[in-house]
N, C-alpha and C positions, 0 to 999 in steps of 0.2 A: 135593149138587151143588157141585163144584171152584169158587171163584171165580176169576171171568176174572183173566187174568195182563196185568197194565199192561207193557206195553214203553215202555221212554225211547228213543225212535230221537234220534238227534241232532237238532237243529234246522237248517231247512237255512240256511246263509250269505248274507246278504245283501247280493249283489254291488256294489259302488259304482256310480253311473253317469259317466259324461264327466263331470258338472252335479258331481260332487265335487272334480273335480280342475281346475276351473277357476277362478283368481284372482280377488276380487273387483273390483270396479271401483275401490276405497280400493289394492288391493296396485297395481293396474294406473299407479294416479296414481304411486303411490310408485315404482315401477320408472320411470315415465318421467322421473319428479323426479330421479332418479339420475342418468338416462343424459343428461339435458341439462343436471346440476349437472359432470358429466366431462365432458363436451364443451365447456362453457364453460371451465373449468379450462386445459384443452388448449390451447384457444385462447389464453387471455390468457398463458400462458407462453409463446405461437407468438410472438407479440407483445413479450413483455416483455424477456425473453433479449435478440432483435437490438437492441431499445431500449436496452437498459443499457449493450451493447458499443457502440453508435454515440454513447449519450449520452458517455460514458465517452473516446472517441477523439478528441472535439471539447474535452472539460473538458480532457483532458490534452493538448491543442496549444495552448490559452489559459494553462494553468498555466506551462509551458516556456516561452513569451512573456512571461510577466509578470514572471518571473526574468531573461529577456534585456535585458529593459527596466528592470528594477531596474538590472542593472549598467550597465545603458550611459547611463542617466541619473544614475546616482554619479559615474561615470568622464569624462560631458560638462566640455570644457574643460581638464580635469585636466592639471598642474603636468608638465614636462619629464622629472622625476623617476619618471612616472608616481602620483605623489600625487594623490589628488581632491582637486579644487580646495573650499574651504573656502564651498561657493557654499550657501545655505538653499534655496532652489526645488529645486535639485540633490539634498539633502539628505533632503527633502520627498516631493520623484517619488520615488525610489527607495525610501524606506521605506513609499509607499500600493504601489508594485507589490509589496513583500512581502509585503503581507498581504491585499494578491489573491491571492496565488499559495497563501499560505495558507486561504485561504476557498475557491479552487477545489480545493487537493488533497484538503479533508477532503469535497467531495462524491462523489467518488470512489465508484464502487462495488462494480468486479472488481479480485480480487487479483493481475492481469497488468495494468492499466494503474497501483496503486497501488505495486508493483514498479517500474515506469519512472521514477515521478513520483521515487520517492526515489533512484536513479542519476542522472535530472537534477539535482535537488535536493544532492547529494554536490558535483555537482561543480560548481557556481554555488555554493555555500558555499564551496569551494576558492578561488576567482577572487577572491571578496569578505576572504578572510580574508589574503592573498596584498598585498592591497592596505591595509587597512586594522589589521590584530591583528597579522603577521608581522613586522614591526621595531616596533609602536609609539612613531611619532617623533611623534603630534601631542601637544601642549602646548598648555593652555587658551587662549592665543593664537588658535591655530588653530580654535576653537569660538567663539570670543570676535569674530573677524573676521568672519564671516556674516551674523550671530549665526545658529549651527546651532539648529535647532527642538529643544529634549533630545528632544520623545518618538520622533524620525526617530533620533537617534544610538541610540538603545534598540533601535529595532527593527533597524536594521542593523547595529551591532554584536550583537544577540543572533542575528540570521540567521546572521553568520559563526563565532559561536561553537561550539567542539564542544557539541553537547545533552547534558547530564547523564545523561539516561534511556535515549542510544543506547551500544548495545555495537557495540567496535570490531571487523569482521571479521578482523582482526588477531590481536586476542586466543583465534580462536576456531579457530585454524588446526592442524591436526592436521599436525607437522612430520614425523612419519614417514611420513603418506603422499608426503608432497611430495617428499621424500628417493627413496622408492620411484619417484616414475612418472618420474623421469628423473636423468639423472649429473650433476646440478646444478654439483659442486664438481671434473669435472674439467675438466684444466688451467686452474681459476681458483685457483690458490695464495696469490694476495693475499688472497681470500675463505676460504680455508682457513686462512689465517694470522689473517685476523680473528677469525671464529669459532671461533678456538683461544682466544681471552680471555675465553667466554663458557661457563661453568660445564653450563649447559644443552644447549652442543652438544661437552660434552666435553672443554673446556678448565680451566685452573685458575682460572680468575677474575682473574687480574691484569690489568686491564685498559691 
């Protein structure tokens, strides 16, 4: 007698149910922990953004005041000559609005309102230097008559001063373009005659 012959039929597959492919209630927290840690996100930048530009719109109309008030309280009074008058109060206001003006630019927080602040800032240094560094005629007299506060001369003299750490746009000037987008030098021959003494626009250099 043959012995029975064992067949290995496959085994059948154990179909998953729904109950497999359902999240547990930890995934389900987790997904919603997401979806409401982005949705807060969203928000507070919905928020923050116009904040910053609004905050930002107000600092830099107090910053530009506090400059206009710097000079116009140096300038209070001020000599026929247009000299500021040798007054200490005078001396005083004008270098606490500087360094308002300094405490409100550095709050600043978008790089289009700290852009502006320093083109104002350019040219309220102009005004001040114009007035006070550009002939230098006062003599200790004229400090000695107030008697100016030194730390106000410090500060207003160091506002007008060029800053050591800024580079001059000047310096930074690409003269061939400038040559290029327009005919600068015709029919100005005087200016062609000048810049004939200047080595760098072609000239021999004797000035």
């Amino acid at each position: 007698m043959r012995p029975a012959i064992r067949q290995n039929y496959p085994r059948k597959l154990k179909l998953g149910t729904n109950k497999d492919f359902m999240p547990t209630s930890d995934q389900i927290a987790i997904i919603a922990a997401a979806i409401a840690f982005g949705s807060a996100v969203v928000s507070v930048l919905a928020i923050y953004f116009p904040w910053k530009n609004t905050h930002d719109s107000e600092v830099f109309k107090e910053a530009v005041l506090a400059l206009e008030r710097a000079f116009r309280s140096l300038m209070l009074n001020a000599h026929s000559d247009g000299q500021p008058a040798p007054d200490r109060l005078n001396w005083l206001t004008a270098a606490r609005h500087i360094e308002s003006y300094k405490s409100l630019r550095n709050s600043l927080k978008t790089s289009l309102y700290k852009r502006l602040c320093q083109e104002h800032e350019e040219h309220w240094r102009h005004e001040f230097y114009l007035k006070i560094l550009k002939n230098r005629m006062y003599q200790i007299s004229y400090f000695e008559s107030g008697p100016i506060e030194p730390r106000s001369a410090i500060v207003v003299y160091g506002f007008a001063a060029w800053p050591n750490t800024k580079q001059d746009l000047i310096d930074m000037l690409d003269l061939e373009k400038l040559f290029q987008e327009s005919d600068l030098l015709k029919g100005n021959h005087g200016l062609q005659q000048y810049l004939a003494k200047f080595p760098e626009f072609g000239g021999d250099g004797n000035k």
